[in-house]
py3Dmol code that shows the C-alpha trace and the ligand (Angstrom):
import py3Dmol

protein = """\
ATOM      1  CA  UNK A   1       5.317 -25.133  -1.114  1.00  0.00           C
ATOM      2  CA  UNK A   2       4.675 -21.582  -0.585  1.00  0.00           C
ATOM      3  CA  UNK A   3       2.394 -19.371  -2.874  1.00  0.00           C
ATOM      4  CA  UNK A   4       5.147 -16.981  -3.266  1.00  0.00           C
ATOM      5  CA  UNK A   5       8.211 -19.781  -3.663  1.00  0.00           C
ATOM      6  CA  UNK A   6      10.959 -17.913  -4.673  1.00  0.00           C
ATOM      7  CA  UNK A   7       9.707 -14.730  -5.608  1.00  0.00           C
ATOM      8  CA  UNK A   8      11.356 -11.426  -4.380  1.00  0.00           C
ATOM      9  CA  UNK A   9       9.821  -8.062  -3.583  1.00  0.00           C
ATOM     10  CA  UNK A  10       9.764  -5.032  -2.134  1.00  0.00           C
ATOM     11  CA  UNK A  11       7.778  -3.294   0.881  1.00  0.00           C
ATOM     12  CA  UNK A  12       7.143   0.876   1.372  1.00  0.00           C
ATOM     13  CA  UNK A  13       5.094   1.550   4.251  1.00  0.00           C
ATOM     14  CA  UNK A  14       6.295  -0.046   7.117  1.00  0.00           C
ATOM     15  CA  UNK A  15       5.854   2.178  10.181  1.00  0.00           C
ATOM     16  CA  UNK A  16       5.324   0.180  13.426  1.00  0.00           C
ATOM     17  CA  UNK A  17       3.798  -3.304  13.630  1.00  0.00           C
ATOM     18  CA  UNK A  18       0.184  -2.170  13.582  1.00  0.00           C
ATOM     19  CA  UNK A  19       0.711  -1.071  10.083  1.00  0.00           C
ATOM     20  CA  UNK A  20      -1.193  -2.656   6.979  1.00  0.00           C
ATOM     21  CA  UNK A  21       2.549  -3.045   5.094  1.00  0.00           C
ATOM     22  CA  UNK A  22       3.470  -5.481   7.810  1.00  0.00           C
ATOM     23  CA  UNK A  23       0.812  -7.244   7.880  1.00  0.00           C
ATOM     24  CA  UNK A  24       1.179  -7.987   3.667  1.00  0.00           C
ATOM     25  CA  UNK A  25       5.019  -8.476   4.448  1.00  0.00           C
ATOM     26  CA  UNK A  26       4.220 -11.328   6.940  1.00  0.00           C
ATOM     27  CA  UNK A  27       1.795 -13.018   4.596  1.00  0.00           C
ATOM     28  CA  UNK A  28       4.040 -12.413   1.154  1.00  0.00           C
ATOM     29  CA  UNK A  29       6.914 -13.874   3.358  1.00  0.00           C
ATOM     30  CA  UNK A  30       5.051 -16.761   5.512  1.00  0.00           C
ATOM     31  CA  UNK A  31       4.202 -17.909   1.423  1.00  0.00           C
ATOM     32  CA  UNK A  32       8.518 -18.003   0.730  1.00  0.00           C
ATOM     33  CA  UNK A  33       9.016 -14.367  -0.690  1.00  0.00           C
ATOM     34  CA  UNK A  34      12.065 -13.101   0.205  1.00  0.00           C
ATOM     35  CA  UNK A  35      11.907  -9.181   0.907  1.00  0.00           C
ATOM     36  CA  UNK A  36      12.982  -5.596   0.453  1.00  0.00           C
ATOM     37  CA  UNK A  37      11.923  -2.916   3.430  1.00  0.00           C
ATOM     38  CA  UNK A  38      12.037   0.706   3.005  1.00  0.00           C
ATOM     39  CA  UNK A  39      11.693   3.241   5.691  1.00  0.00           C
ATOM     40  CA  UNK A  40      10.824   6.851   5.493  1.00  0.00           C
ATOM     41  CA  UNK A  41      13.146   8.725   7.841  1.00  0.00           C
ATOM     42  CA  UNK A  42      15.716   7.951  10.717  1.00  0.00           C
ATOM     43  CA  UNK A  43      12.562   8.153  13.047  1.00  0.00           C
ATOM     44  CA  UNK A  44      11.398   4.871  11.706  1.00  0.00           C
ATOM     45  CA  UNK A  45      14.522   3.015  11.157  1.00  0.00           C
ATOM     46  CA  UNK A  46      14.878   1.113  13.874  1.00  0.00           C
ATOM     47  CA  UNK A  47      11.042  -0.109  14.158  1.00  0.00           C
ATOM     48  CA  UNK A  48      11.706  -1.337  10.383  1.00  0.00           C
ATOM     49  CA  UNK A  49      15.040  -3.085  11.217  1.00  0.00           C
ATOM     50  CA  UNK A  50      13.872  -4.596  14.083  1.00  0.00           C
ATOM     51  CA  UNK A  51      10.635  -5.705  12.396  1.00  0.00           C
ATOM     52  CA  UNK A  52      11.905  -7.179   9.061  1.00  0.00           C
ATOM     53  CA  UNK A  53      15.470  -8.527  10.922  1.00  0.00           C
ATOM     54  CA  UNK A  54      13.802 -11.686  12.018  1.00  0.00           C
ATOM     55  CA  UNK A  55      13.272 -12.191   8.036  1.00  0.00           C
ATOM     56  CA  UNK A  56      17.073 -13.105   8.146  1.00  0.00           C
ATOM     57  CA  UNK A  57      20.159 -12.424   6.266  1.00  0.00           C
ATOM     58  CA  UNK A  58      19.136 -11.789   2.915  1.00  0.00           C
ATOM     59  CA  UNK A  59      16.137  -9.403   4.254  1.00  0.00           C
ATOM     60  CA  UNK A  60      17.207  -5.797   2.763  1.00  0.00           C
ATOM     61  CA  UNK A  61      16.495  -2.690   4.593  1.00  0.00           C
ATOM     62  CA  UNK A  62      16.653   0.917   3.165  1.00  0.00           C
ATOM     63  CA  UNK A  63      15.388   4.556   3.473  1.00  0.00           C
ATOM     64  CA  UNK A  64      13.185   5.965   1.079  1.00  0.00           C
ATOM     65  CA  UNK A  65      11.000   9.278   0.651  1.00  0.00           C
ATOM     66  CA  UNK A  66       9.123   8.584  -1.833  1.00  0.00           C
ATOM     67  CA  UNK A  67       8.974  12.559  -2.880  1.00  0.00           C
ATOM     68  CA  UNK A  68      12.727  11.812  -3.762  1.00  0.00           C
ATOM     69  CA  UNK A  69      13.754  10.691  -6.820  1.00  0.00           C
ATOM     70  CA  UNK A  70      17.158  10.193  -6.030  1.00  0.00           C
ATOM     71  CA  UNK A  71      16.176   8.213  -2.933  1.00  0.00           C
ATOM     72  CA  UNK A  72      14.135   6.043  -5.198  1.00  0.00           C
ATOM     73  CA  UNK A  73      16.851   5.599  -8.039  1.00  0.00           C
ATOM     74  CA  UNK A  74      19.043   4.767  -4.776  1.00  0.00           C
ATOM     75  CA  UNK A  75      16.747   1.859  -3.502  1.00  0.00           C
ATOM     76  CA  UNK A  76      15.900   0.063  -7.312  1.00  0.00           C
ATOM     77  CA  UNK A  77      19.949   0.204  -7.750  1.00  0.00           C
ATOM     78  CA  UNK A  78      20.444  -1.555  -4.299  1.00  0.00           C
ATOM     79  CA  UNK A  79      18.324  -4.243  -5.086  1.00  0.00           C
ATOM     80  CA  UNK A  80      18.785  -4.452  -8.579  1.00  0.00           C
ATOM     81  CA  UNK A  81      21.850  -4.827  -7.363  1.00  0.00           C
ATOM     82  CA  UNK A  82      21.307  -7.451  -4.699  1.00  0.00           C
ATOM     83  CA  UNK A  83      18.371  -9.412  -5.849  1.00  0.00           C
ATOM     84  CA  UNK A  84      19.148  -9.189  -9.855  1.00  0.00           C
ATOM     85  CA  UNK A  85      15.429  -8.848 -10.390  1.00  0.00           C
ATOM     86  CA  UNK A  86      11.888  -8.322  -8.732  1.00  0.00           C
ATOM     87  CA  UNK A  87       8.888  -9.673  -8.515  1.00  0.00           C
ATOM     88  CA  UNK A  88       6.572  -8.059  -6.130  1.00  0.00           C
ATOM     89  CA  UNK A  89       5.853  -4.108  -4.974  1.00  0.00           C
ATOM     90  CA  UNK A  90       3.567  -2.940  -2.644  1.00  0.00           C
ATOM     91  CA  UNK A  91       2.714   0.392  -1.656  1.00  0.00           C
ATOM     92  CA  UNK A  92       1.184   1.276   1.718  1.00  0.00           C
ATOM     93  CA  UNK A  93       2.580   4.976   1.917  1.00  0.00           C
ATOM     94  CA  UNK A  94      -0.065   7.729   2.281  1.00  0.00           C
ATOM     95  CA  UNK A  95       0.157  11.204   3.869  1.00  0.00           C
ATOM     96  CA  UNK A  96      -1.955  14.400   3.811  1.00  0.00           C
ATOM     97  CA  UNK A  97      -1.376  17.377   6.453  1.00  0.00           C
ATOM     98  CA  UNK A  98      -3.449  17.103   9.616  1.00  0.00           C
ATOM     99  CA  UNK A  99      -4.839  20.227   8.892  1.00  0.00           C
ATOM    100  CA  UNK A 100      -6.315  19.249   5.633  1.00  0.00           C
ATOM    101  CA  UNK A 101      -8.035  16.196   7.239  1.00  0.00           C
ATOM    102  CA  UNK A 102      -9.770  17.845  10.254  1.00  0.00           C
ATOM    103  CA  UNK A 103     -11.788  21.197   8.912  1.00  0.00           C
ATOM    104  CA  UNK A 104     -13.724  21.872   5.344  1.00  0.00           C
ATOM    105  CA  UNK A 105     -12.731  20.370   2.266  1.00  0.00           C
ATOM    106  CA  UNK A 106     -13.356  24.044   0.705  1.00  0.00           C
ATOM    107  CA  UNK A 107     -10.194  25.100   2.748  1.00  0.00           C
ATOM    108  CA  UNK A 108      -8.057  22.689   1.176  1.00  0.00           C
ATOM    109  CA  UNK A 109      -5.017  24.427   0.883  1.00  0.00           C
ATOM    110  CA  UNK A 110      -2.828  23.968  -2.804  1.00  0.00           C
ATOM    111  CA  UNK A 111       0.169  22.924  -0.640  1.00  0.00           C
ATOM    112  CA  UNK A 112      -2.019  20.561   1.350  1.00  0.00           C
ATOM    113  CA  UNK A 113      -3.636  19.308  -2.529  1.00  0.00           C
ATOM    114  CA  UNK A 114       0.237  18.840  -3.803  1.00  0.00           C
ATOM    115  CA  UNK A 115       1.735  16.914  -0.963  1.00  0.00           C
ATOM    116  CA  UNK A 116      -1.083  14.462  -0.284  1.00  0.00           C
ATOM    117  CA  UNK A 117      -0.980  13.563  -3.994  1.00  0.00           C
ATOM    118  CA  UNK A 118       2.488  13.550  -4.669  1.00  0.00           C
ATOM    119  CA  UNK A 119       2.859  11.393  -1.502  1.00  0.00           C
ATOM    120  CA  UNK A 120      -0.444   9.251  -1.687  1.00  0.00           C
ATOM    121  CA  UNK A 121      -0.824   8.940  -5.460  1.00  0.00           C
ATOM    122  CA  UNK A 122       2.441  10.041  -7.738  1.00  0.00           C
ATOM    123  CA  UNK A 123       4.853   8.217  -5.902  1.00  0.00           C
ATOM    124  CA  UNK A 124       2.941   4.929  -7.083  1.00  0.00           C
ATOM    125  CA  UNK A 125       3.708   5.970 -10.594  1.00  0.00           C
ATOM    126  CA  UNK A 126       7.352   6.624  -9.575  1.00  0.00           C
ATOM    127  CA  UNK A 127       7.904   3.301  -7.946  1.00  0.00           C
ATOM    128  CA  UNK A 128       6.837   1.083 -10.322  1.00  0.00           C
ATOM    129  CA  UNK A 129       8.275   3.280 -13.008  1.00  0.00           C
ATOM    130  CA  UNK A 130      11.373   1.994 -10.821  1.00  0.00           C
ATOM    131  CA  UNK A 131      10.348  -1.536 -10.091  1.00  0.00           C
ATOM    132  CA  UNK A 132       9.664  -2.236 -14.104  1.00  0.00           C
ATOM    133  CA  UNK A 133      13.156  -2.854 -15.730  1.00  0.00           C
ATOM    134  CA  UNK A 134      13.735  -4.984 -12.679  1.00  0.00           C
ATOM    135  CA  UNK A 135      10.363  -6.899 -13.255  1.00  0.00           C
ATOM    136  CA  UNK A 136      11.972  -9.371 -16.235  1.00  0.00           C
ATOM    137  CA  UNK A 137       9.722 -12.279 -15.347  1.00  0.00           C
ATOM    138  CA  UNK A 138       6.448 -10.114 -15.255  1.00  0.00           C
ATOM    139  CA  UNK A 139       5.442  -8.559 -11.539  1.00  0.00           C
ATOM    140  CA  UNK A 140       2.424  -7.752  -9.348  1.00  0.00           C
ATOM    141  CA  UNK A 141       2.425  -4.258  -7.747  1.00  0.00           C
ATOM    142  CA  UNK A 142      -0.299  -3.661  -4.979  1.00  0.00           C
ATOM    143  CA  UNK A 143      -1.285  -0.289  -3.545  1.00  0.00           C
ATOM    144  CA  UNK A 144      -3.844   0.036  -0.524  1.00  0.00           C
ATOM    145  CA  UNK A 145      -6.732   2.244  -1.011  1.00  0.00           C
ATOM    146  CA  UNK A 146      -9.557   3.023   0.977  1.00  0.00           C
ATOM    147  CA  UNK A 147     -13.112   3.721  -0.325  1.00  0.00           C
ATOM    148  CA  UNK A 148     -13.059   7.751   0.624  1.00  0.00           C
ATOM    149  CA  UNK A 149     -11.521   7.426  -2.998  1.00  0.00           C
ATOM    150  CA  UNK A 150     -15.222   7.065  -4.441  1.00  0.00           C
ATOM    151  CA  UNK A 151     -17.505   8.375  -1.824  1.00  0.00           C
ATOM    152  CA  UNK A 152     -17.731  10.566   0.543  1.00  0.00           C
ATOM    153  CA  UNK A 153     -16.441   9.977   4.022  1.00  0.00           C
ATOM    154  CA  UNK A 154     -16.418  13.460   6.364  1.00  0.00           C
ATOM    155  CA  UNK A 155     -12.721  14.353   7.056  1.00  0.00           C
ATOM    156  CA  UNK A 156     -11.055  12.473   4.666  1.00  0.00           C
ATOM    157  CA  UNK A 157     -10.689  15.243   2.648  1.00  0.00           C
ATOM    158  CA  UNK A 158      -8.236  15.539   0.583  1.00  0.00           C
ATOM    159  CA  UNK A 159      -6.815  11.928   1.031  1.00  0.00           C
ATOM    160  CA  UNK A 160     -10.241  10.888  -0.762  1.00  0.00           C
ATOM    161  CA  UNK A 161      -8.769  12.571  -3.933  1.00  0.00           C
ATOM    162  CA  UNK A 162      -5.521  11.167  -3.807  1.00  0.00           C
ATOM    163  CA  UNK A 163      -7.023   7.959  -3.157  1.00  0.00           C
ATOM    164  CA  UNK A 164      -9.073   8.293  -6.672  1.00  0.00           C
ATOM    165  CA  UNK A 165      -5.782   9.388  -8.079  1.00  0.00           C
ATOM    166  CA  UNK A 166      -3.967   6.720  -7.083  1.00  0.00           C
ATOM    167  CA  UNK A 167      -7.041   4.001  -8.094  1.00  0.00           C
ATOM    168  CA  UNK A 168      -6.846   5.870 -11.574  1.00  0.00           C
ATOM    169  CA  UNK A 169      -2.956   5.434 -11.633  1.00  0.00           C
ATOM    170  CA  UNK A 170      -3.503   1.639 -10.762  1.00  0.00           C
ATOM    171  CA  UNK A 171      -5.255   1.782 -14.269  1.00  0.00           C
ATOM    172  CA  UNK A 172      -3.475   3.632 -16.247  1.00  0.00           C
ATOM    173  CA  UNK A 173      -0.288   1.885 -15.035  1.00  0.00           C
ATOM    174  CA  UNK A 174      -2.050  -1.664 -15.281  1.00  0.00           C
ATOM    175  CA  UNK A 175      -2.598  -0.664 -19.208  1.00  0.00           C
ATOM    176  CA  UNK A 176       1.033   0.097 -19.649  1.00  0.00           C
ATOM    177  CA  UNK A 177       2.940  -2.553 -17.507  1.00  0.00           C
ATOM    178  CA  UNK A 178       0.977  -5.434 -19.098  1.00  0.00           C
ATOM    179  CA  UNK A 179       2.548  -5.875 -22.015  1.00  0.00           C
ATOM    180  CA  UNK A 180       5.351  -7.030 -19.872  1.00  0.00           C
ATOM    181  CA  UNK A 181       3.173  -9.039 -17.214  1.00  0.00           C
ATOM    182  CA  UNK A 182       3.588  -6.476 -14.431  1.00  0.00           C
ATOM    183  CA  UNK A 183      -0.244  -6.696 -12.959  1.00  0.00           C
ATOM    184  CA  UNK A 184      -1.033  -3.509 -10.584  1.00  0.00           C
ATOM    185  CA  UNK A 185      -3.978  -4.184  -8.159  1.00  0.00           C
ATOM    186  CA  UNK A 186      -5.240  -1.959  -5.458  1.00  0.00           C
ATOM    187  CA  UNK A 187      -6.797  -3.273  -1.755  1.00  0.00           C
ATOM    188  CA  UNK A 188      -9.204  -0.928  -1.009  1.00  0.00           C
ATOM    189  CA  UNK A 189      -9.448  -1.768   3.247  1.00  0.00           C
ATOM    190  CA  UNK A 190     -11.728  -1.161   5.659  1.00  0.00           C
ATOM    191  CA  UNK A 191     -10.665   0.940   8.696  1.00  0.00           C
ATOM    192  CA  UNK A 192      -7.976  -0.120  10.970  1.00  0.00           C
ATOM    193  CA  UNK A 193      -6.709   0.626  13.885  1.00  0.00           C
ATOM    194  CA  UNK A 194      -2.867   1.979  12.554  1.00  0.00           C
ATOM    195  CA  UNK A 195      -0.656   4.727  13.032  1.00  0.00           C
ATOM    196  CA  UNK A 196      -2.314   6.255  10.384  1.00  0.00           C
ATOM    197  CA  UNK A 197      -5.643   6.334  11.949  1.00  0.00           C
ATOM    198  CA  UNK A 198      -4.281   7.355  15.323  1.00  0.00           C
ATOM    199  CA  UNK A 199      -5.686  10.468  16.664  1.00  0.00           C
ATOM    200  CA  UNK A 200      -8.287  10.390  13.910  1.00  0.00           C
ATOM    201  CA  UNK A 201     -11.381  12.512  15.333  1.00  0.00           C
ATOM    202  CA  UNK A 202     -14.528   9.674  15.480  1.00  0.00           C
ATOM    203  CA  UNK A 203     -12.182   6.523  14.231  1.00  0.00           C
ATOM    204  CA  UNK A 204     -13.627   4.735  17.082  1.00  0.00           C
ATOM    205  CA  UNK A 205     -17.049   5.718  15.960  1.00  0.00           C
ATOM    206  CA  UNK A 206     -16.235   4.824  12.548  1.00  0.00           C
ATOM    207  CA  UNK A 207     -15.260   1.140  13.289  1.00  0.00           C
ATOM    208  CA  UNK A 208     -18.623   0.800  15.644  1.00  0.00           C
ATOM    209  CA  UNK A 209     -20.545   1.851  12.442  1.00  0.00           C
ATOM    210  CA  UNK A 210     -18.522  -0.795  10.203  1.00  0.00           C
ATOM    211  CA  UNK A 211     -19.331  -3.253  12.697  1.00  0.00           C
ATOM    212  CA  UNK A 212     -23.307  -2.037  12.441  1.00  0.00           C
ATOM    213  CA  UNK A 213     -23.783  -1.987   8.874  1.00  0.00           C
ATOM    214  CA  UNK A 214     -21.370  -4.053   6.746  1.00  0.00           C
ATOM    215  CA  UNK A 215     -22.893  -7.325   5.971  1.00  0.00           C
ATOM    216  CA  UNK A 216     -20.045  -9.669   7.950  1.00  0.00           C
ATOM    217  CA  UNK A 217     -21.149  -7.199  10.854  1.00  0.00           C
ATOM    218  CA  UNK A 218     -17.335  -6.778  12.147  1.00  0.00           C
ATOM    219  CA  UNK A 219     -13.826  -5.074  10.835  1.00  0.00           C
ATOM    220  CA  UNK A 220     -11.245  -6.282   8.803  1.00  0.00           C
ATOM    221  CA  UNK A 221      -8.268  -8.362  10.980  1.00  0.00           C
ATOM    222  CA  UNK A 222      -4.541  -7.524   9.506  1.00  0.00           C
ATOM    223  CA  UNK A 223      -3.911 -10.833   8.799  1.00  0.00           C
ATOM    224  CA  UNK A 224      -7.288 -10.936   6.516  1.00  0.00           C
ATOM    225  CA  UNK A 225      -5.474  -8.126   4.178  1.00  0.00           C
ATOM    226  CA  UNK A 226      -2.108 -10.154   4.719  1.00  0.00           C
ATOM    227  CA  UNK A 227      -4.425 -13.020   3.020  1.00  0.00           C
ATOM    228  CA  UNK A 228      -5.460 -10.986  -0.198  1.00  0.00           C
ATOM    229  CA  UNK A 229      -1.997  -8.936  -0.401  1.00  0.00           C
ATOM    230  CA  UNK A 230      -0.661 -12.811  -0.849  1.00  0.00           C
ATOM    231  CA  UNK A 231      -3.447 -13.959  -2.963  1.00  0.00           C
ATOM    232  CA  UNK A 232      -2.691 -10.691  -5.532  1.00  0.00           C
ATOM    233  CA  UNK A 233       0.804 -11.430  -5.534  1.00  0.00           C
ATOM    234  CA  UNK A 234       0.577 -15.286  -6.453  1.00  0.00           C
ATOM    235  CA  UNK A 235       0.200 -16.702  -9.915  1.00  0.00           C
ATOM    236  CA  UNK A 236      -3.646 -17.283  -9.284  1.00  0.00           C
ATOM    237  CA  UNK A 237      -4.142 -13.862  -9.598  1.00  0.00           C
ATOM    238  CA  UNK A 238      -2.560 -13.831 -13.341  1.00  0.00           C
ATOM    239  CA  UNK A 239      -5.133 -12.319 -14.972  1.00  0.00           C
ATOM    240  CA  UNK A 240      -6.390 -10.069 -12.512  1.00  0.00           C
ATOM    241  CA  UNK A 241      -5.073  -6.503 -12.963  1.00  0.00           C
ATOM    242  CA  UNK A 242      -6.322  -2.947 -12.345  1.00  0.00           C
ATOM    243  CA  UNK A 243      -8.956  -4.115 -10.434  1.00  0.00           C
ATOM    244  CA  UNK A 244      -9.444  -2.473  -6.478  1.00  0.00           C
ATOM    245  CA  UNK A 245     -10.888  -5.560  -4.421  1.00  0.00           C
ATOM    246  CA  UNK A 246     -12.442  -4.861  -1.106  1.00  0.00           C
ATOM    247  CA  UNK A 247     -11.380  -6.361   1.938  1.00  0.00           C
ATOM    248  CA  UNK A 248     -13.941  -4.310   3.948  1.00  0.00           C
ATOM    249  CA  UNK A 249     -16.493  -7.165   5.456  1.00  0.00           C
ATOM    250  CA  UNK A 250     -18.673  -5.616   2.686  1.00  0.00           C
ATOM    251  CA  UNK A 251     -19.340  -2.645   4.013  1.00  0.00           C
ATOM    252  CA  UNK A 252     -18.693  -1.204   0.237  1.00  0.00           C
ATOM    253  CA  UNK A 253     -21.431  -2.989  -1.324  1.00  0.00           C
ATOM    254  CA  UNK A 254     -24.186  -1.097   0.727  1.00  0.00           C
ATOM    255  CA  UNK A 255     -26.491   1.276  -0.118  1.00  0.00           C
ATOM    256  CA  UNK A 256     -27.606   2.367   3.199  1.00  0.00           C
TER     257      UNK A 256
END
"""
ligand_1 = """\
28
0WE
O -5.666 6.665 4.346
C -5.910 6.738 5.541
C -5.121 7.701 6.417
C -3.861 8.218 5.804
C -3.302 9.420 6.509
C -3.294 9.574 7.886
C -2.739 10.711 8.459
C -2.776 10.966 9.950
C -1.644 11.853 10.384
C -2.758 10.416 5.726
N -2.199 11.535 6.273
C -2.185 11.684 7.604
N -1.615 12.819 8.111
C -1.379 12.977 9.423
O -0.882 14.046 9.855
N -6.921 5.975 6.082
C -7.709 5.143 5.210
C -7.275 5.999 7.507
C -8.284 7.069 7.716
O -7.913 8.363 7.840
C -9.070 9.098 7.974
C -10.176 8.263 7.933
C -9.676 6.944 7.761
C -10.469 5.690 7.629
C -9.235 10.481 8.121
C -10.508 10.996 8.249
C -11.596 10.156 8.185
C -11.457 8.787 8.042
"""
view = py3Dmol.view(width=600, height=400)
view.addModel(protein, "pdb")
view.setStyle({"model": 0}, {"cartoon": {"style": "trace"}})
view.addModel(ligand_1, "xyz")
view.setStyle({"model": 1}, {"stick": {}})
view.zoomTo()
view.show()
């Protein structure tokens, strides 16, 4: 039987099949999950519908901006509604202004600072503020992270901040869901090759120098996050919560 029997949950942050959301979907539903999808804007509706249709019937698919409140009242109704509880929640949704990831940190505009958190970090709080009444048989939310959160990587900017944001929130939230078994885990990942990272000055660069210095001496494979997404959601990670595990060949362990 499947790691994930019976359990039902909810995806934000599938874009295109490249993206880090789909590969945790696959893995959460390969292990018997059955599944939510949300998609942010008309633009990606039909890559999510044609994506998460070959889940079958009881797959449901709706839009979300996570900067909405009404749009995420809207979605917990709908499943509420459909799947009378929940069990699983992960967030893959991040999003800073190009602008704010290509020049100087010191020109990090206040507009620039408030969308990439609200986006990247707040909405975490907002979903599984959502998620909780639904969670009656305890929960696991996972959020993706990336390790510009605690150290400097050039251009990440402002993303890097709103990553430590959102590892904080994975704390904070951790302390205050577990009472009623709702765990909330971060994945911090190594680069990879996604929408996200598309058109990224140096991401090429970036995954030659992963593939230099991280001790497995190669990058992560989607289906390797897919693996751990699956592993956090299962009942053998019970007592694991507010932790950020590295799927990152290692790379974060290094000093130089
Ligand atoms: O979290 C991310 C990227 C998230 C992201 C990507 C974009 C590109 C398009 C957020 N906002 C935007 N805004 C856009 O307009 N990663 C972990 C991937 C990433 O992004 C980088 C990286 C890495 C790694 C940016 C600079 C340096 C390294």
């Amino acid at each position: 039987m499947g790691l994930l029997t019976g359990k039902l949950g909810i995806v934000f942050g599938v874009a295109n099949k490249r993206s880090i959301a789909w590969a945790i979907a696959q893995a959460w539903a390969r292990e018997g999950a059955t599944l939510a999808f949300t998609y942010q804007g008309e633009r990606l509706k039909d890559n999510v519908e044609e994506l998460a249709g070959t889940f079958g019937a009881d797959t449901i698919i709706l839009p979300c901006d996570v900067t909405r409140d009404e749009d995420i009242a809207s979605v917990f109704a709908q499943v509420g509604a459909k799947f009378g509880r929940l069990d699983l929640l992960l967030h893959s949704v991040a999003f800073a202004p190009r602008e704010a990831l290509e020049g100087d940190f010191l020109d990090t505009s206040r507009d620039a600072f408030k969308v990439a958190h609200d986006v990247s970090a707040y909405s975490l709080i907002a979903l599984a503020r959502g998620a909780a009444p639904l969670m009656t048989e305890g929960g696991s939310i996972v959020a993706m992270s990336y390790y510009g959160a605690e150290k400097v990587i050039p251009h990440y900017n402002v993303m890097g901040v709103a990553k430590a944001a959102l590892e904080a929130s994975t704390r904070y939230l951790a302390y205050s869901l577990g009472p009623k078994k709702v765990r909330v885990n971060c994945i911090s990942a190594g680069p990879m090759n996604t929408l996200a990272a598309r058109g990224i000055a140096g991401f090429g660069d970036m995954l030659k120098h992963y593939e230099a210095h991280a001790p497995l001496k190669r990058n992560v494979l989607p289906d390797e996050l897919g693996a751990t997404g699956a592993f956090l959601a299962s009942n053998g990670a019970a007592a694991i919560t507010g932790q950020v595990i590295y799927v990152d060949a290692g790379y974060q362990i290094m000093g130089m």
